[in-house]
C-alpha positions as CSV (number, residue, x, y, z in Angstrom):
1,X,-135.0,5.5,161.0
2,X,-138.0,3.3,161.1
3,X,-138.7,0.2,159.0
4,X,-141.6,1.8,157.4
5,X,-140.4,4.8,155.9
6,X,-137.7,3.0,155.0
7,X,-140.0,0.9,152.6
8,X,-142.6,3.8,151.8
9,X,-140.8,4.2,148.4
10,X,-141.3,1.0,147.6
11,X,-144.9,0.9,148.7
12,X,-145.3,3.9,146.9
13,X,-144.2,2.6,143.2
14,X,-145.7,-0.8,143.9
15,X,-142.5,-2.6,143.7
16,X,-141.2,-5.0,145.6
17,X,-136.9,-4.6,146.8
18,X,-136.0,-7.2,144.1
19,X,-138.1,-5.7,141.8
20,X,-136.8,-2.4,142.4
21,X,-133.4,-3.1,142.6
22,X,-133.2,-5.1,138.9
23,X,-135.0,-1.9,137.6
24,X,-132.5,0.0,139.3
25,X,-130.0,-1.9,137.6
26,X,-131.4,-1.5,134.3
27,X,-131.7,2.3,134.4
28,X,-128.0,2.5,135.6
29,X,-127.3,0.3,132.8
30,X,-128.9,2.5,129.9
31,X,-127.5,5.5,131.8
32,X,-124.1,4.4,131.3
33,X,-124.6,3.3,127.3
34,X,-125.6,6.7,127.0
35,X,-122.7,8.3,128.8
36,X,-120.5,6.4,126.4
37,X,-122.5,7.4,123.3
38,X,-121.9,11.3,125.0
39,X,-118.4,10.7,125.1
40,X,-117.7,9.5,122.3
41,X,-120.5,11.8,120.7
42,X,-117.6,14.7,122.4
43,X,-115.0,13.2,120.6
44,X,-116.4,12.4,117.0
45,X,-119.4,15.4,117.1
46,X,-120.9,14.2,113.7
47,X,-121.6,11.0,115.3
48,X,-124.7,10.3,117.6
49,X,-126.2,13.6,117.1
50,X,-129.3,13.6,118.8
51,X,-128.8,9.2,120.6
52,X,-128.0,11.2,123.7
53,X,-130.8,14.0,124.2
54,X,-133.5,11.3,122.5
55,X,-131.7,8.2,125.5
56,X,-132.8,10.6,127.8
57,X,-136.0,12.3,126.9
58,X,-137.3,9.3,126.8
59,X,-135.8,8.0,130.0
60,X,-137.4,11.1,131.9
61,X,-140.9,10.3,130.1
62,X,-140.7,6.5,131.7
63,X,-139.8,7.5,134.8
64,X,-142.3,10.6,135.0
């Protein structure tokens, strides 16, 4: 693979790799609260009734 499409992504969202990758970071990081919050959501269903469809809505509106 070339170096350049290897970057393209990057190009592409105007990021630089550090930039990207502490992003990254923080989008696993919110991804895995609200896992927890779905488990224990599983476990305790009058809990967190709508935290888990709301995390993520909103996540797919950021990254759209």
């Amino acid at each position: 693979r070339r170096q350049g499409s290897r970057v393209k992504h990057l190009r592409d969202i105007n990021m630089s790799w550090s930039l990207h990758l502490w992003y990254a970071l923080g989008l696993a990081g919110r991804l895995f609260l609200l896992s927890l919050t779905a488990v224990v959501h599983g476990l305790l269903p009058f809990i967190f009734t709508s935290k888990v469809s709301n995390g993520v809505n909103k996540l797919n509106e950021e990254l759209s």
